[in-house]
NUZADREN-18943 format. One record per residue: residue in three letters; x, y, z of N, C-alpha, C in turn; chain. Coordinates in Angstrom, 3 decimals. Example, Ala and Ser with C-alpha at 12.3 -4.5 7.8 and 13.67 -1.06 7.14 Angstrom:
residues 2
    aa        n_x        n_y        n_z       ca_x       ca_y       ca_z        c_x        c_y        c_z   ch
   ALA     13.190     -5.690      7.800     12.300     -4.500      7.800     13.200     -3.300      7.800    A
   SER     12.850     -2.250      7.080     13.670     -1.060      7.140     12.900      0.030      7.870    A
This chain:
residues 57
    aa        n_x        n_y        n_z       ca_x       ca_y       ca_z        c_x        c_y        c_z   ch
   UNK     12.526     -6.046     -1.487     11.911     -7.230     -0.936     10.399     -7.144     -1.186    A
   UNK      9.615     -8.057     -1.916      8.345     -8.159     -2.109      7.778     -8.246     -1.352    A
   UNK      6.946     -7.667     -1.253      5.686     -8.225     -0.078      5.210     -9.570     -0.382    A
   UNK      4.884    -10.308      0.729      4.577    -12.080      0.913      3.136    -11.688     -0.006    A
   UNK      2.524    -12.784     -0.991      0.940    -12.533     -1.353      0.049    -12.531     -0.102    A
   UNK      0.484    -13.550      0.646     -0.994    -13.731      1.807     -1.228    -12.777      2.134    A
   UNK      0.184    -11.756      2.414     -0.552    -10.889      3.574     -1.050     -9.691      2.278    A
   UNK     -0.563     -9.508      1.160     -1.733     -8.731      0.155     -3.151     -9.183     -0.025    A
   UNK     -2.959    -10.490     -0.052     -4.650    -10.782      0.332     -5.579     -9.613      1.345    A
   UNK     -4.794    -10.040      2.756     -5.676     -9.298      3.723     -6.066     -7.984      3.827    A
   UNK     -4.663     -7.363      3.457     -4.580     -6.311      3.422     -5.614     -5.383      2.638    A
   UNK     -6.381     -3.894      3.267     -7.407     -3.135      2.140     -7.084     -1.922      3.061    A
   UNK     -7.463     -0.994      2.228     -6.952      0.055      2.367     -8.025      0.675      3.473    A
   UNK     -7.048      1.474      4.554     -7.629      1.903      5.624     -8.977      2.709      6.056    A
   UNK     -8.722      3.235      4.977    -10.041      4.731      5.117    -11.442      3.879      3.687    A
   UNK    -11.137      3.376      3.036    -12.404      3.160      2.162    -12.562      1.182      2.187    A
   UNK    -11.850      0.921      2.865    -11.558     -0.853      3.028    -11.400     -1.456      1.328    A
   UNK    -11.184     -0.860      0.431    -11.244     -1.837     -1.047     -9.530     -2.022     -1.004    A
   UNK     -9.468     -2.548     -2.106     -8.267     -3.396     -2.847     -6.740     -2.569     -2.932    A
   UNK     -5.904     -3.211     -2.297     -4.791     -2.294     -2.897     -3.982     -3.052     -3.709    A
   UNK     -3.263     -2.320     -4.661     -2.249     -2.722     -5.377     -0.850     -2.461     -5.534    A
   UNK     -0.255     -3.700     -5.247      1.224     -3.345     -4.625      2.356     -2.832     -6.066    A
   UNK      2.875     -1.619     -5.572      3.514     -1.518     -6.879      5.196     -1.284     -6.135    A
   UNK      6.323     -1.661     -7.478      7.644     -1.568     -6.676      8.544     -1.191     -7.704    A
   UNK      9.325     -0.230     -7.681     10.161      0.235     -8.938     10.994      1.002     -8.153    A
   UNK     12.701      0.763     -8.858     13.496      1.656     -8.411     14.006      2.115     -7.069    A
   UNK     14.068      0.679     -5.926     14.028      0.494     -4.552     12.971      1.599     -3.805    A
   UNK     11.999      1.448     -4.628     10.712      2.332     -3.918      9.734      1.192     -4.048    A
   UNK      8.931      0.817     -2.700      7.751      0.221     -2.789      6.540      1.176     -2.351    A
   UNK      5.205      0.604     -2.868      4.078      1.277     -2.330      2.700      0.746     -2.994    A
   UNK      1.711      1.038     -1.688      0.470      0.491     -1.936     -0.393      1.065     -2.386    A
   UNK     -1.202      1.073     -3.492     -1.954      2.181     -4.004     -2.996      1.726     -3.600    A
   UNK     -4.152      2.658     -3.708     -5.785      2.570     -3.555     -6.477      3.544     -4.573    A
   UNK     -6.703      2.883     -5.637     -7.502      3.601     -6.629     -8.524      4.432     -6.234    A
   UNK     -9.817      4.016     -5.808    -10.836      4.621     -5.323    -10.502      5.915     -4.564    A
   UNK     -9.469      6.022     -3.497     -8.970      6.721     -2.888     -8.175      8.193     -3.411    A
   UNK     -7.162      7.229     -4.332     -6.730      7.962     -4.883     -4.929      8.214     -4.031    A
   UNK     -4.950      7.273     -2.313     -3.848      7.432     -1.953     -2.947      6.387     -2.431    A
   UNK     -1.347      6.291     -1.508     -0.375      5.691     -2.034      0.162      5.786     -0.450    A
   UNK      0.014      4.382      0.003      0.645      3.871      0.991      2.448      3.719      0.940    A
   UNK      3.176      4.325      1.563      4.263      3.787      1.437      4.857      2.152      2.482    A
   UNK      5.953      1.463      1.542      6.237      0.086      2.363      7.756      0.287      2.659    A
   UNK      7.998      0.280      3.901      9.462      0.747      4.589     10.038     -0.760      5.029    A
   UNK     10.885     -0.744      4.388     11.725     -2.450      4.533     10.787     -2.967      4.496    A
   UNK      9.914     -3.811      3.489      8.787     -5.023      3.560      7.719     -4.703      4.754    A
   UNK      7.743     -3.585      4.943      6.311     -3.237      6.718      5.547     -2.265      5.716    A
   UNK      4.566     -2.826      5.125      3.405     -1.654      4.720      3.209     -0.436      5.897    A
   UNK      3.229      0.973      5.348      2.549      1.903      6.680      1.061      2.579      6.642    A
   UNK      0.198      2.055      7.006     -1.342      1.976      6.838     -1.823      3.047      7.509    A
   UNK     -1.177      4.139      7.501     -1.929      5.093      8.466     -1.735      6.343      7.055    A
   UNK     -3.543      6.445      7.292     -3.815      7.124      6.752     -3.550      8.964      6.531    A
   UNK     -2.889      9.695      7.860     -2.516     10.308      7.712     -0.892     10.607      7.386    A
   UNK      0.068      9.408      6.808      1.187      9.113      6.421      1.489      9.033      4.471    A
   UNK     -0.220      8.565      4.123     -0.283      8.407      2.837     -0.150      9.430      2.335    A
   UNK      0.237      9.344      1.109      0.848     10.185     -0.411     -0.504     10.456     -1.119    A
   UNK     -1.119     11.399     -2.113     -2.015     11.290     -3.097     -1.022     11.169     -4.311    A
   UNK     -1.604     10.197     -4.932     -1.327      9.782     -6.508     -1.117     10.868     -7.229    A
């Protein structure tokens, strides 16, 4: 299930506030943050924004 755009609009990544980019392959979703360098995971269409939950790239 895609994430809706609006709420990618709002959405920025927790710890540095820039841009994330939603990526989805292989019934795996997740939000990356370049600058960062993390990878948000998205559990049934609910982004999880906590920064001590994120993945490094």
């Amino acid at each position: 299930m895609p994430l809706d755009e609006r709420l990618l609009e709002i959405l920025a990544c927790p710890k540095c506030k820039g841009e994330l980019e939603y990526r989805a392959g292989k019934g795996r979703e997740a939000l990356i943050c370049h600058p960062c360098g993390l990878k948000f995971k998205v559990d049934e269409g609910i982004p999880i924004m906590l920064i001590d939950e994120a993945r490094p790239l």
